[in-house]
N, C-alpha and C positions, 0 to 999 in steps of 0.2 A: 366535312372532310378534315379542314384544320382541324377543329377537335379532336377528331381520333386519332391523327397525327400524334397529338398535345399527350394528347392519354396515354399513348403508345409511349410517348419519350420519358414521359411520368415513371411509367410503370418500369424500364428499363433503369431510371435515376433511383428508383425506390430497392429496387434490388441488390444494386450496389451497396446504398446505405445499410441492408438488411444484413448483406453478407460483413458488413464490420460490424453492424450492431451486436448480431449475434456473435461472433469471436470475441467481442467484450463481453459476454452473456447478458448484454442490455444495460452494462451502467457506462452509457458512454451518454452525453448530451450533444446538442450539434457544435459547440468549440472541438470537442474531439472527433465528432466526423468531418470535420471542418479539416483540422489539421491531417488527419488519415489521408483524406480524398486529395490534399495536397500536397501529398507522397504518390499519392497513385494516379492523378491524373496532370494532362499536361497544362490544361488551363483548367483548373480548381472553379467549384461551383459553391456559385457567394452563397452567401451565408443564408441569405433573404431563401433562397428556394431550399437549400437544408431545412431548413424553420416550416416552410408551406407543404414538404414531401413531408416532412416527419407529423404535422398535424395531421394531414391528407392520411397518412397510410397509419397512422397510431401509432407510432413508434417512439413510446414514450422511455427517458430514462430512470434504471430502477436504483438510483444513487439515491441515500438515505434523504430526505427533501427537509430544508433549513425547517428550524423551529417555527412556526407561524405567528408566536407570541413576539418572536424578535421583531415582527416587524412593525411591530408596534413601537420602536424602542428608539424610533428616531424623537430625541425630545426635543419640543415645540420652544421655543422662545420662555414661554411663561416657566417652564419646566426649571429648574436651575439645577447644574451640574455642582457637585461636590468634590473637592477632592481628593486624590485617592490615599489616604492616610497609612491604608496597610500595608502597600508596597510590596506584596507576593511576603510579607515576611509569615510563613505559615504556620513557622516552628514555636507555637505558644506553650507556657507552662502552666498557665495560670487559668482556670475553669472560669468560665463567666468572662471574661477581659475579650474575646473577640467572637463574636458570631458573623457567618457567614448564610447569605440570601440567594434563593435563587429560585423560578420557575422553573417545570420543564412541561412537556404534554405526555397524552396518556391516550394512544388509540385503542377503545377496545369494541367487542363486539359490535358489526353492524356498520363500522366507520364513526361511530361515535367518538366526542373526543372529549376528553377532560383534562384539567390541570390540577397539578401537585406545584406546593409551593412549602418549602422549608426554611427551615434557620438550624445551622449545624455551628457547633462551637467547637473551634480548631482545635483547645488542646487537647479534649479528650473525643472528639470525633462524634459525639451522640449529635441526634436529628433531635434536639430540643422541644420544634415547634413542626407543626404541618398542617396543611388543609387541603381538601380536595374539592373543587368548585368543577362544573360544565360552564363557568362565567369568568372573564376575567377583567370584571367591573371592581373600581376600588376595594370595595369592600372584603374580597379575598382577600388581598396584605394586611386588610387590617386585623382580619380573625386571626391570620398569623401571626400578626405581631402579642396581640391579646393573649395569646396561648404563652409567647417568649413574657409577658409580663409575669402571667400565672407562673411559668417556672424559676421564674428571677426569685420574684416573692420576698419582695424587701431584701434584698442579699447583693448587690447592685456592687459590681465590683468598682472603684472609683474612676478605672481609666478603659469602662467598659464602652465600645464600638461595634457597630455594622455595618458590613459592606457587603457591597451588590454591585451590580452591572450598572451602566445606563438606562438600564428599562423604564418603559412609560410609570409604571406605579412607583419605582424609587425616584425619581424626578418631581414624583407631581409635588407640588407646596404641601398636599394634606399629609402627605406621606411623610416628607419632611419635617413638617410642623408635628406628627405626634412620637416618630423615632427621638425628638428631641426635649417633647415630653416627658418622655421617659427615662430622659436623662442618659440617653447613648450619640456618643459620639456617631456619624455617618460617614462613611470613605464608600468612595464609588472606583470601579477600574476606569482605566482608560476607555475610549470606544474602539467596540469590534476586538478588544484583547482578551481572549477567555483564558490564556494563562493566570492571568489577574484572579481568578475566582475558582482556578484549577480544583480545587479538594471538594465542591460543590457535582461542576461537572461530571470529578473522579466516581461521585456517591451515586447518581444519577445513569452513570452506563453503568453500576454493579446492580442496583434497584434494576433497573429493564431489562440486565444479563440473568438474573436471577430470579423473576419472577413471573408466571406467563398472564401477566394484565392484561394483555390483549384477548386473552379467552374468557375474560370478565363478561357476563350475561348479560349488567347492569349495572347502573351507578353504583348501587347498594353492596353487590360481591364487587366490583373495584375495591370501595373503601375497606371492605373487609381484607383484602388480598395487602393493599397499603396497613393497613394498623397490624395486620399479624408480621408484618417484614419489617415494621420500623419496631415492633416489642423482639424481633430476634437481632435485627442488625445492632441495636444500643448491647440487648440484654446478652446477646448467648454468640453472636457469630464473634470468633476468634479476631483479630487484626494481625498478621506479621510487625507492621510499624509500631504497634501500641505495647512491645513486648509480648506479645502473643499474647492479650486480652481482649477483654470484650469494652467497648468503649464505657459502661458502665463502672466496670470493676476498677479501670483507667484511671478512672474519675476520684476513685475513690485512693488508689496508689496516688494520685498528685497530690491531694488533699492532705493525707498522712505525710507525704517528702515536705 
């Protein structure tokens, strides 16, 4: 008897949620049916049973869901932070002098997921280095960086740097210890500041606005879908900010000034 009482009161609290879930057409989480319900009713329903009806009845929200790599990013003791040398300064002249790092993920076919991981050089905007892993075990930064070596190629500008996030792989010592092998300077942003690494982010929602990766079959057409977008976005797609070139051709007016 309590039971179906229980069910009954369930079913009546689930309804309610329902009807604001849907008027946010689902990107609402229980903080905002929290705050709603505490407009609409006289004694607001904690938080705790929002959380247990929304499990209960599936009502999950359809708000774009944090990176999953971030949360790797809390660095451990041993990990040692850097400081942030580049200071949002974005406006570089000089090719090779500042490269910028950054992971992102890549759902495709099936709920499959993979990472893209780049190195973009601010002043003339090209994605230098890349790699595409289903792992995000060291050794993916390190292909990346091997790639930034390959492009560097003896040509090492004297006051060249990179900066990244706080992420687990720029923290780790190995990581540390071979950026500076190679003779770059390291700056990290602040933690949780993504201003800090803005033109990374900015390249990142144009790549996933522009490309349908998610209809990737396969690891294998992923990587093809990434290598034919990183040969147009250097070589051929336009920039407004680059004087209306292509970050290649960019590269090549800095060079000459």
């Amino acid at each position: 008897e309590k039971q179906a009482i229980r069910e009954e009161a369930d079913f009546q609290d689930y309804v309610l949620l329902k009807k604001i879930y849907d008027a946010s057409k689902g990107k609402v989480g229980y903080r905002g049916l929290y705050m709603a319900l505490e407009e609409l009713l006289e004694v607001p329903m904690n938080h705790k049973k929002i959380l247990r009806l929304m499990r209960k009845f599936n009502l999950y929200s359809k708000v774009r869901r944090a990176n999953p790599y971030r949360n790797l990013a809390k660095a451990t003791e041993i990990h040692r932070q850097v400081p942030n040398h580049l200071n949002r300064d974005f406006h570089q002249t000089e090719p090779g002098k500042v490269f910028l790092t950054d992971i992102t993920y890549l759902q495709y076919r099936g709920g499959q997921t993979a990472y893209l991981s780049c190195i973009k050089d601010v002043a003339t905007r090209e994605i230098v280095a890349y790699d595409v892993s289903t792992s995000l075990r060291m050794e993916f930064v390190y292909r990346t960086l091997k790639k930034l070596e390959e492009h560097i190629n003896d040509n090492l500008h004297p006051e060249a740097m990179i900066h990244s996030d706080q992420g687990f792989h720029y923290t780790h010592p190995a990581f540390q210890k071979c950026v500076k092998e190679m003779g770059l300077l390291q700056s990290m942003s602040r933690r949780g500041n993504c201003l800090d690494n803005s033109p990374m982010e900015s390249f990142f929602g144009h790549f996933k606005d522009e490309i349908d990766y998610k209809e990737a079959e396969s690891l294998a057409e992923l990587e093809y879908m990434v290598d034919n977008y990183m040969e147009h976005y250097n070589n051929t797609r336009k920039q407004w900010t680059l004087k209306k070139m292509t970050p290649a051709a960019y590269r090549s007016h800095l060079i000459a000034v």
